[in-house]
ZAMARGU-4260 file (C-alpha; in steps of 0.2 Angstrom, whole numbers, plus 5000, padded with zeros to 4 digits):
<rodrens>
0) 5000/5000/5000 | 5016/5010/5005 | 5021/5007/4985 | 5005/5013/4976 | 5000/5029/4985
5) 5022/5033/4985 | 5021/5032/4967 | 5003/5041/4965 | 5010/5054/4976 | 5025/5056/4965
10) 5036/5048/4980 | 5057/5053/4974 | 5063/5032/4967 | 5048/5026/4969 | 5045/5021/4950
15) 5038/5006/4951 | 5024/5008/4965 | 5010/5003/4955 | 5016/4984/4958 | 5009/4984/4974
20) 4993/4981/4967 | 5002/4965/4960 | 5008/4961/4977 | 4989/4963/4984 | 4982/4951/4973
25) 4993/4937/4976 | 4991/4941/4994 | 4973/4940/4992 | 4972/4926/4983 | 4982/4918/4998
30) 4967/4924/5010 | 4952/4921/4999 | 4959/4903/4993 | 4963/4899/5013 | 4947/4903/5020
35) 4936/4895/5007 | 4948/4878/5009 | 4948/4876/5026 | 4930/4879/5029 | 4925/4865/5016
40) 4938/4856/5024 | 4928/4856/5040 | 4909/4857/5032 | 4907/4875/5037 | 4907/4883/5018
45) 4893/4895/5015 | 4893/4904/4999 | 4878/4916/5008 | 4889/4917/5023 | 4906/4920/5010
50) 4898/4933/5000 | 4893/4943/5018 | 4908/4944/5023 | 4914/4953/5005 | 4900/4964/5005
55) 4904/4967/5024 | 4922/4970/5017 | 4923/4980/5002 | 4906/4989/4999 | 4904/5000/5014
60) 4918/5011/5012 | 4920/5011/4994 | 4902/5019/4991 | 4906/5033/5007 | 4919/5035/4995
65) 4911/5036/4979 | 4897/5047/4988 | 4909/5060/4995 | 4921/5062/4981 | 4906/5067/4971
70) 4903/5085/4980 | 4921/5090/4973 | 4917/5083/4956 | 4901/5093/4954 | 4911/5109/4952
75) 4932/5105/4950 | 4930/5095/4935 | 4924/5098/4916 | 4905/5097/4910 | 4914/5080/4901
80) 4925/5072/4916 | 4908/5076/4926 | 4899/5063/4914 | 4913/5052/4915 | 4915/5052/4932
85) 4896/5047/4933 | 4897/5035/4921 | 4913/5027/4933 | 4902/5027/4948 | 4887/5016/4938
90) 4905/5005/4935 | 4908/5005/4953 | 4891/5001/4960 | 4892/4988/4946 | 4909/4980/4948
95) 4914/4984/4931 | 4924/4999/4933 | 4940/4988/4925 | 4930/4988/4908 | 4925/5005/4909
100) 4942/5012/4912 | 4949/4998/4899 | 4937/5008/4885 | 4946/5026/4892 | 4964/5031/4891
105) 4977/5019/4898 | 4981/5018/4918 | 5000/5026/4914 | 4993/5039/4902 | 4992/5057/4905
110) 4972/5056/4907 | 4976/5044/4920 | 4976/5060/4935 | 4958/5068/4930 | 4950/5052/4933
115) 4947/5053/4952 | 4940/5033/4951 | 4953/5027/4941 | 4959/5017/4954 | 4943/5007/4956
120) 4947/4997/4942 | 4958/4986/4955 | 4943/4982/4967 | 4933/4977/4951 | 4945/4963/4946
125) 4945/4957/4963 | 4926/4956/4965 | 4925/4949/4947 | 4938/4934/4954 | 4927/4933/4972
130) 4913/4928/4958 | 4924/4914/4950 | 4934/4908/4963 | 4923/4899/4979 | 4912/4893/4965
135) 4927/4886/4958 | 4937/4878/4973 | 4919/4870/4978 | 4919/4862/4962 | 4935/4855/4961
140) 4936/4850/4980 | 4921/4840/4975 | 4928/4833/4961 | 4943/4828/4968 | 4934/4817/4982
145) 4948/4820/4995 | 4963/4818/4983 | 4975/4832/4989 | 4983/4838/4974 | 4968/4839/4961
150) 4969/4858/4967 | 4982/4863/4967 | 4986/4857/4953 | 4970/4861/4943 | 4973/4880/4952
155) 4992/4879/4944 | 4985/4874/4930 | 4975/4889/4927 | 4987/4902/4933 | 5000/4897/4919
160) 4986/4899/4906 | 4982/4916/4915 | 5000/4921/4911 | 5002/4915/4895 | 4985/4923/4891
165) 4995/4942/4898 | 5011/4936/4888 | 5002/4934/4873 | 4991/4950/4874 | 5007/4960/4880
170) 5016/4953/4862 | 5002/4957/4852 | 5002/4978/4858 | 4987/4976/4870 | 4993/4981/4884
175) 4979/4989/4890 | 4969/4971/4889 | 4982/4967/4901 | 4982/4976/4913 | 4962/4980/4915
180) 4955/4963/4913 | 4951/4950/4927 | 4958/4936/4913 | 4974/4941/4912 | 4975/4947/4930
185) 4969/4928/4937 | 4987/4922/4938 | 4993/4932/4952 | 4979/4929/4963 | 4981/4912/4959
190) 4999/4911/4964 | 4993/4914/4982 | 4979/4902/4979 | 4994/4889/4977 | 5005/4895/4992
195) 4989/4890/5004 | 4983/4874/4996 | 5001/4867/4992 | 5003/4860/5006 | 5021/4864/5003
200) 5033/4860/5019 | 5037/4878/5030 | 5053/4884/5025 | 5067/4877/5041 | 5068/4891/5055
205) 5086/4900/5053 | 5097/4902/5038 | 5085/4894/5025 | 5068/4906/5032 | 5080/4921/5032
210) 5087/4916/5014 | 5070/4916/5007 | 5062/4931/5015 | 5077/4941/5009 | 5074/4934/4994
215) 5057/4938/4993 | 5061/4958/4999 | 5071/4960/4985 | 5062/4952/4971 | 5047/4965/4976
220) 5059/4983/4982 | 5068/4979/4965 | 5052/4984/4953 | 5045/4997/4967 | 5062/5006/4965
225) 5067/5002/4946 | 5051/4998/4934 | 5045/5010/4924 | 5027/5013/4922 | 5024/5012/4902
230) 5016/4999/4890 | 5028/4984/4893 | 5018/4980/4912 | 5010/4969/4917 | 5017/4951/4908
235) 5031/4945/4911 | 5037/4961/4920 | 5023/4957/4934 | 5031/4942/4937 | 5046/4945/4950
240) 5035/4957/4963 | 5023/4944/4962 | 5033/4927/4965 | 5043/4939/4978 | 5024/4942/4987
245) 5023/4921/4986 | 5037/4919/4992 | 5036/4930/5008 | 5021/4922/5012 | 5028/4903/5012
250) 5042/4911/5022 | 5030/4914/5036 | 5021/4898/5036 | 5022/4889/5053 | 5028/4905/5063
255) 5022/4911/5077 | 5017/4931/5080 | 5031/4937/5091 | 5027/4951/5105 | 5033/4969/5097
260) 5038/4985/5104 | 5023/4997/5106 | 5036/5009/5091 | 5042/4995/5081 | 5043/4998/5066
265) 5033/4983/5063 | 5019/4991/5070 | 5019/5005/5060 | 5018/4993/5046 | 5004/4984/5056
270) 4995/4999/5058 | 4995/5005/5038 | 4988/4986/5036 | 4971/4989/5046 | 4969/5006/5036
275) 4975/5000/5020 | 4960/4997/5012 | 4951/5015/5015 | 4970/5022/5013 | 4969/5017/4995
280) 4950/5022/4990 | 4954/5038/4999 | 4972/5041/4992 | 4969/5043/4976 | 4955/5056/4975
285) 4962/5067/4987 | 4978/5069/4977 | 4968/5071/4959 | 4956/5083/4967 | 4971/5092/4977
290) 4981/5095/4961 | 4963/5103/4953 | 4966/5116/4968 | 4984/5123/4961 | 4984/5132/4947
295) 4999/5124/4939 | 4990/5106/4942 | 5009/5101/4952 | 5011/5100/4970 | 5026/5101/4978
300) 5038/5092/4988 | 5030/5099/5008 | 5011/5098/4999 | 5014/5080/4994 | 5019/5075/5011
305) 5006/5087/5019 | 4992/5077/5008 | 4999/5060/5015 | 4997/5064/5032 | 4981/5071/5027
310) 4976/5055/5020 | 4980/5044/5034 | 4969/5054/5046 | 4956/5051/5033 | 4959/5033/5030
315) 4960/5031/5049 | 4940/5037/5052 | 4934/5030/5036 | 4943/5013/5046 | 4936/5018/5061
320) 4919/5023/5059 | 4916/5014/5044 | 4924/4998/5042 | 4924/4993/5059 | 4904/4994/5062
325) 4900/4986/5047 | 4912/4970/5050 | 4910/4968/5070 | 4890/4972/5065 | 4889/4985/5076
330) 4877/4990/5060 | 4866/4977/5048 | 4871/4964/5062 | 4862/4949/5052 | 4865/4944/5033
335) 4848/4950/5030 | 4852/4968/5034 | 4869/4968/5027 | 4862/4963/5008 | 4848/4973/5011
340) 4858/4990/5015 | 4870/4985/5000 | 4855/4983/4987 | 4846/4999/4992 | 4863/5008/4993
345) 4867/5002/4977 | 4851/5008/4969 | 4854/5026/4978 | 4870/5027/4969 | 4865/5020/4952
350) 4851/5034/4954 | 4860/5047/4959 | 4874/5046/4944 | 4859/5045/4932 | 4851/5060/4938
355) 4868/5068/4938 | 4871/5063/4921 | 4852/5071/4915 | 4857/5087/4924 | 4873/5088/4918
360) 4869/5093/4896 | 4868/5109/4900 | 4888/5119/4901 | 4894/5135/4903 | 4902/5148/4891
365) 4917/5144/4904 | 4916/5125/4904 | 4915/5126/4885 | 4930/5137/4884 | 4941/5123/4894
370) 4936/5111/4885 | 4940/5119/4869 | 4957/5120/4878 | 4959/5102/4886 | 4954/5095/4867
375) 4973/5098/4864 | 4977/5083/4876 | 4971/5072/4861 | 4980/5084/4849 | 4989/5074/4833
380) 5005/5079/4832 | 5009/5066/4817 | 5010/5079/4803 | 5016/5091/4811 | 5033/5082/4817
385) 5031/5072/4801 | 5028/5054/4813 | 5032/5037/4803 | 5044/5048/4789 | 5057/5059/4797
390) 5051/5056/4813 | 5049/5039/4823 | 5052/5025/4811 | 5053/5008/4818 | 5070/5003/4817
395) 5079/5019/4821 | 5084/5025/4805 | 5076/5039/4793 | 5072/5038/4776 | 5085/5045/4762
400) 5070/5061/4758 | 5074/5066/4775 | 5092/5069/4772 | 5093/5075/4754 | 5102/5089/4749
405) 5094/5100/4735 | 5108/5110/4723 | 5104/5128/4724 | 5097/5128/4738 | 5105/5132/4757
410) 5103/5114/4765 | 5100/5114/4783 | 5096/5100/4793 | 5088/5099/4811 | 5094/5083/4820
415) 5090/5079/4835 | 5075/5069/4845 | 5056/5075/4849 | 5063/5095/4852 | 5070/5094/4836
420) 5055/5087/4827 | 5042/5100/4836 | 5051/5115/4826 | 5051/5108/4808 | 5036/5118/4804
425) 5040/5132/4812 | 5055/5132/4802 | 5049/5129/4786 | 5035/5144/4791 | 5050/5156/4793
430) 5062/5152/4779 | 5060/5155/4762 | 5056/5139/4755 | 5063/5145/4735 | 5082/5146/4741
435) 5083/5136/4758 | 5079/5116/4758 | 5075/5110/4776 | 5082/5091/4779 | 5075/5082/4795
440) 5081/5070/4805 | 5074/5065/4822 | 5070/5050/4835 | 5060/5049/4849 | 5073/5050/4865
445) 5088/5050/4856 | 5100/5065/4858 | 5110/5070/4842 | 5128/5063/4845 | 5137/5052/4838
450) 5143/5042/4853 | 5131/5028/4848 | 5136/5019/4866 | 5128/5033/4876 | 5112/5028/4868
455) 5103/5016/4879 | 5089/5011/4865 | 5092/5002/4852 | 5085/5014/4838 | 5096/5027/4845
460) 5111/5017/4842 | 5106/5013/4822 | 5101/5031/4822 | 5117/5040/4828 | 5126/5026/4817
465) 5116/5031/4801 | 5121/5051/4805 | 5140/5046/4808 | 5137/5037/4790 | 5129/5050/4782
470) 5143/5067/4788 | 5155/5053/4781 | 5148/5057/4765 | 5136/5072/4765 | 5140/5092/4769
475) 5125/5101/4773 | 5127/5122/4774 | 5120/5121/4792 | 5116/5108/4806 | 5102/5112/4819
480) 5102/5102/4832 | 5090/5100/4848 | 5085/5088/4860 | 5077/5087/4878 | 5091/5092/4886
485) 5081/5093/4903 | 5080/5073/4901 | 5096/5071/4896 | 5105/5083/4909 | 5097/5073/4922
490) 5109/5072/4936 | 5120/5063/4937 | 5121/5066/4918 | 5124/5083/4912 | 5143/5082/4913
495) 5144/5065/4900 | 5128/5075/4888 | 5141/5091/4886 | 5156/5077/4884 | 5146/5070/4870
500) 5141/5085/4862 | 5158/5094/4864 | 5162/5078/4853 | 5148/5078/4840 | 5152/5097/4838
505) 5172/5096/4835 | 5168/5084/4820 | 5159/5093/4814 | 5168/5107/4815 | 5184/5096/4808
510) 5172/5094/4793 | 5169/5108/4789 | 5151/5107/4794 | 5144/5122/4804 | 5130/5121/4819
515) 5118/5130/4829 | 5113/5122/4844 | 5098/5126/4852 | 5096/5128/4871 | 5083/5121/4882
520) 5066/5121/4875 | 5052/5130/4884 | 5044/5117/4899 | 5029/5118/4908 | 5026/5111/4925
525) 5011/5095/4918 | 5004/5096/4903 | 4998/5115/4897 | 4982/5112/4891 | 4976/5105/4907
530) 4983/5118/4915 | 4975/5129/4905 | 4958/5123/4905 | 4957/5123/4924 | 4962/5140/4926
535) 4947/5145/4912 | 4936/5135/4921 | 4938/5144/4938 | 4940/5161/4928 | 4958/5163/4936
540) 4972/5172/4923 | 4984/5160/4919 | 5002/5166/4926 | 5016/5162/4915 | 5029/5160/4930
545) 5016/5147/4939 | 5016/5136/4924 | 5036/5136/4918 | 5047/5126/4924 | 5059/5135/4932
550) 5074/5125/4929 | 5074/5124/4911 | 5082/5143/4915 | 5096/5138/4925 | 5099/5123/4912
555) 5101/5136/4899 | 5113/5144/4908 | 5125/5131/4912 | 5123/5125/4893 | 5130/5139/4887
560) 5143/5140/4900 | 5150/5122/4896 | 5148/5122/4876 | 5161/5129/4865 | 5155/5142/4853
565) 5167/5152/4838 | 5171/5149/4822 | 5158/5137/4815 | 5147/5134/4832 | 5135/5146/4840
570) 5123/5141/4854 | 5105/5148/4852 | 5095/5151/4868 | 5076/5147/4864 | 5072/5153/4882
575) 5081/5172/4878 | 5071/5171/4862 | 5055/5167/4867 | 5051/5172/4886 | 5054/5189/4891
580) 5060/5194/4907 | 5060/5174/4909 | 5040/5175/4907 | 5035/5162/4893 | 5018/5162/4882
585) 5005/5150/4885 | 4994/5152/4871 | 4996/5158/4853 | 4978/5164/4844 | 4971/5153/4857
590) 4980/5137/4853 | 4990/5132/4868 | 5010/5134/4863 | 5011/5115/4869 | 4999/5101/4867
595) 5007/5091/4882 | 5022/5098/4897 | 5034/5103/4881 | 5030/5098/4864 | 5024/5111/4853
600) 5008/5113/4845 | 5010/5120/4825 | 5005/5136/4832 | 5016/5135/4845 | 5030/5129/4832
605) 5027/5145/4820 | 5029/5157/4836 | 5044/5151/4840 | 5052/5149/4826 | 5047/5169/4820
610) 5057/5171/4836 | 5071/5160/4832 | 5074/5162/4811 | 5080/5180/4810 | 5093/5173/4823
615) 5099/5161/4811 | 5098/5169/4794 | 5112/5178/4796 | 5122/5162/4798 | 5110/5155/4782
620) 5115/5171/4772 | 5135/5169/4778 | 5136/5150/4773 | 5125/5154/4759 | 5138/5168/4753
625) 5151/5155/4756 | 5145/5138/4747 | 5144/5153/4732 | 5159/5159/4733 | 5165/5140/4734
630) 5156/5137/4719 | 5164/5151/4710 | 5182/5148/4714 | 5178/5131/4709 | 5173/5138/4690
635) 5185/5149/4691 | 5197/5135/4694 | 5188/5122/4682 | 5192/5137/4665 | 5210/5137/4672
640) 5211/5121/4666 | 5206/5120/4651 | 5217/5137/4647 | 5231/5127/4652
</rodrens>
């Protein structure tokens, strides 16, 4: 629990908190499987008494959730998140809400934090698996006829066709699949099915119990700290938090609870385990809903910590006074009252979303103006950065058009990744298309050098061998070159970015080949448009300093500091360009300058560049006057010959 909200509260290392939702599962299926064996075991099974205790379990504070986190919704989000928000409650109530989110933007994608039930999704692929699996086991157990390992292996058996099921549907680009469907999610609750019906022998006390709990801490800590959240999860990257999660629970089988310290850390632990169901309905909301509240959409460090605390005190009533009654029936204290109270809550929420969604057609000139603004999150940059051609091509390398040079013409060429290919049409706005030919070539994530081992992606190492290849051979008049030098600066990695471009830029120099190279490239704080359509919506002026990144300044500054310029090589600043007195534009003719944190929108891409291109036509009309004059002495030399 530690790991998710960590990583949804945008913890420092914690990349890979989302696996503690992997890590639940198997532990639940650990539970779940446990419980349902050993009662048949003695003749006590009772689906009604089963599916009381889930209801007893799950519902109560999830719909105090759902009903409370609908007050902000009414007024901090758009007309359109409103109805989808609705919409997602109806999923809740209705344990679907994994489907409905499946049918939405990805759990990773930048959508992801305006969905305030996104994390609902989770609780549906348990309860879908509660459906299944006592149903299951029953059948199975009576099946078997007291052979031992009929279940476990009929459960083993299913848990590799879950995974293969996730391996395949990861293989074949549906990722999202994957990750949303109860299916393909069945293995790892299965894995902790296996761990309480195996029947396995506990692990020796001593060296062999230690060696396998150490184990299992480092096969979960290792994705927390080091996964990357992305496409390529769940699969096979699932696997290691969750056989680490198995195996930590056969560690403890057989072994007695020992006496703690009242401020053990253990206890601490213990006690974020008897919240840790209403910590993570109530975390997630109070983050998305807290971001709503700033006007750059970004919290910092002290708020971040601030909204925990905050969320533990939350997570401790909700625990309190609305767990505890409903599971020590304090209230509904027979099975009768407990289903009854679910079904007629159930109704009241159903009802309420549909009456919200009837009241919510009509929108303000405001709401309407934000989503005019927020329609840019969906904005396609593909012909504007010229995706599948020049830029992003699936092995790395750009086509021969790209790189042509045109006689007659000024050639210049922009190389570089994503920062390069965002001023393309800027460029070729601001350039005189009759005398100057604009050559692209561009990668996602990879920074224009030719130090080809510096590039951790495959595609980045073809693509800075292609250009190597091509200055062997090729001389354009000019070389642009940009990239996301606040990625790539990263510390600890700004010293070996200037030693590979100091590189780059003294062979070019030693051919002959002159540069520009552009400085940092104007960041915003998230992504601009959200920003934006949150501050039209509560009729706040946006404020430029709010929504920069303030770093990108100081980046720009040390740029220039470490890079040679002279003869041949001139470093452009963007930032001195475009944002006076360090205060950027948001919007140009009412088209954000971005369409996410950075990249820019064709409107943004034209400003720019009108900023930009009368900086470089002076160098354009210099190599211009130089490739003539080479041209001439050439003549020049060519009727000397034949004199001779």
């Amino acid at each position: 629990m530690l790991a998710v909200t960590g990583f949804h509260f945008e913890a420092p290392a914690i990349f890979g908190g989302f696996v503690g939702v992997d890590i639940f599962f198997v532990i639940s299926g650990y539970l779940i499987t446990g419980i349902i064996a050993s009662e048949i075991a003695a003749g006590r099974f009772s689906f009604a008494r089963f599916y009381e205790r889930r209801v007893r379990r799950l519902l109560p504070a999830l719909y105090v959730m759902v009903a409370l986190t609908a007050i902000p919704a009414s007024h901090d989000l758009l007309s359109s998140e409103r109805a989808e928000f609705l919409r997602a409650a109806a999923a809740v109530v209705t344990f679907t809400s994994n489907l409905f989110f499946w049918q939405q933007a990805g759990y990773f994608d930048h959508a992801a934090v305006e969905k305030p039930l996104l994390h609902t999704w989770s609780l549906a692929v348990e309860e879908q698996f509660y459906l299944v699996l006592p149903v299951a086991v029953w059948a199975v157990l009576r099946i078997a006829r007291g052979r031992r390992l009929v279940l476990p292996l009929t459960l083993g058996g299913l848990a590799l066709a879950a995974f293969a099921s996730a391996v395949i549907l990861m293989r074949e680009g549906a990722s999202a699949t994957a990750f949303f469907m109860s299916p393909a999610r069945a293995w790892e609750f299965l894995l902790g099915s296996l761990v309480a019906v195996s029947a396995l022998p506990a692990p020796r006390a001593g060296l062999v119990q230690q060696a396998a709990r150490g184990l299992s801490l480092l096969l979960m800590a290792v994705p927390i700290f080091a996964l990357r959240p992305g496409p390529g999860f769940p699969g096979v990257n699932a696997l290691a938090p969750c056989l680490g999660a198995a195996l930590f629970l056969w560690s403890g089988t057989g072994i007695a609870d020992v006496p703690r310290h009242r401020l053990s850390p253990l206890n601490v632990a213990a006690f974020v385990g008897r919240i840790s169901y209403s910590l993570y309905l109530w975390h997630w909301p109070i983050f998305a809903f807290a971001r709503f509240a700033k006007p750059g959409l970004a919290l910092d460090g002290s708020e971040r910590i601030a909204l925990f605390a905050l969320t533990v005190v939350v997570s401790y009533l909700s625990w309190r006074f609305v767990e505890r009654p409903f599971r020590t029936k304090a209230i509904a204290p027979t099975p009768r009252a407990v289903f009854g109270l679910a079904a007629a809550a159930s109704v009241l929420l159903l009802l309420g979303a549909g009456a919200g969604l009837m009241l919510n057609g009509s929108t303000s000139e405001a709401d309407r103006a934000a989503q005019r603004l927020d329609a840019y999150n969906s904005y396609d940059m593909k012909p504007v950065y010229r995706y599948g051609s020049c830029f992003t091509t699936p092995d790395g390398r750009v086509p021969d058009d790209c790189l042509r040079l045109v006689a007659g013409k000024t050639n210049i060429l922009l190389w570089g990744d994503s920062f390069a290919a965002h001023y393309y049409h800027g460029l070729t706005a601001s350039l005189d298309a009759e005398s100057v030919n604009i050559m692209q070539a561009s990668q996602p994530t990879c920074m224009p050098t030719f130090s080809a081992e510096t590039q951790g992606v495959a595609s980045c190492r073809a693509f800075a061998s292609q250009m190597r290849d091509y200055f062997a051979q090729a001389r354009p008049d000019l070389v642009v070159m940009s990239a996301d030098w606040l990625e790539n600066a990263r510390p600890p990695r700004f010293d070996g970015m200037v030693r590979d471009l100091r590189q780059t830029l003294a062979r070019l120099h030693d051919a002959g080949i002159p540069v520009v190279l552009l400085g940092p490239s104007v960041q915003f704080r998230t992504r601009l448009p959200s920003m934006l359509a949150r501050a039209t919506l509560r009729g706040v002026t946006p404020d430029p300093e709010t929504f920069t990144r303030s770093d990108i300044f100081a980046l720009d500054q040390a740029m220039q500091a470490a890079l040679p310029t002279g003869e041949g090589v001139s470093y452009l600043s963007i930032l001195s360009a475009v944002c006076e007195q360090r205060r950027c534009p948001l919007t140009v003719g009412g088209a954000p300058l971005s369409f996410d944190h950075a990249h820019l929108t064709a409107e943004g891409s034209d400003y720019v560049m009108a900023k930009v291109a009368p900086l470089l036509r002076p160098s354009v009309t210099e190599f211009s006057s130089r490739q003539h004059a080479d041209d001439r002495a050439h003549q020049a030399g060519g009727e000397g010959a034949r004199d001779d």
